[in-house]
C-alpha positions in Angstrom: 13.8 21.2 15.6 13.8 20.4 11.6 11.4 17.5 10.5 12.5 16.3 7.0 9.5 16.3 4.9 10.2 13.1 3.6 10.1 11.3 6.3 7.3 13.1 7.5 5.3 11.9 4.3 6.8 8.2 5.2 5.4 8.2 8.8 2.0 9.0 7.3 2.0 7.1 4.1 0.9 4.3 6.0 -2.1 5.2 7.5 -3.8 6.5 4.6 -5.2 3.0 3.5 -6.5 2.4 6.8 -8.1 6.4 6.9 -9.7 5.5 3.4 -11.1 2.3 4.6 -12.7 4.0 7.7 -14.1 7.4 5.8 -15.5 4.8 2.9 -17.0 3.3 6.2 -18.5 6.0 7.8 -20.0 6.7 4.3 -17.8 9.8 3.0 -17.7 10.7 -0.9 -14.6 10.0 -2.9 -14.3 14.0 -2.8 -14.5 13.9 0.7 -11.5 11.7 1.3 -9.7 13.6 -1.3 -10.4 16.9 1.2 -9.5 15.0 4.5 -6.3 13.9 2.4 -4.9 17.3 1.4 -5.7 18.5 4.8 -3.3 16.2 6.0 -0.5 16.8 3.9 -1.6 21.1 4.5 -1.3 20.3 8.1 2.4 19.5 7.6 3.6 22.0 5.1 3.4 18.9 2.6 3.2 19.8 -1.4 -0.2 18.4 -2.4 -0.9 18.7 -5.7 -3.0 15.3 -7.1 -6.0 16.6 -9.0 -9.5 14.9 -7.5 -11.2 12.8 -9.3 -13.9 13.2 -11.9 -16.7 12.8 -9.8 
């Protein structure tokens, strides 16, 4: 089975804003978001390459 990465990234595009709104939430840093983030995209072989924030 081949998943296009694309659509991959398209499926979970959309739950990103809902994810940051629960991790602000539950009180995590703007780093820590940015980690849970590019674990998400690592998870699926997804190129991640936004530099965090200046924190």
């Amino acid at each position: 089975m081949q998943i296009n990465p694309l659509e991959v990234v398209q499926f979970i595009s959309g739950s990103f804003v809902p994810m940051n709104e629960m991790c602000e939430r539950a009180g995590l840093s703007e780093r820590q978001i940015y980690d849970r983030t590019k674990v998400v995209f690592e998870y699926f072989n997804l190129l991640f390459d936004a530099v965090p924030a200046h924190w």
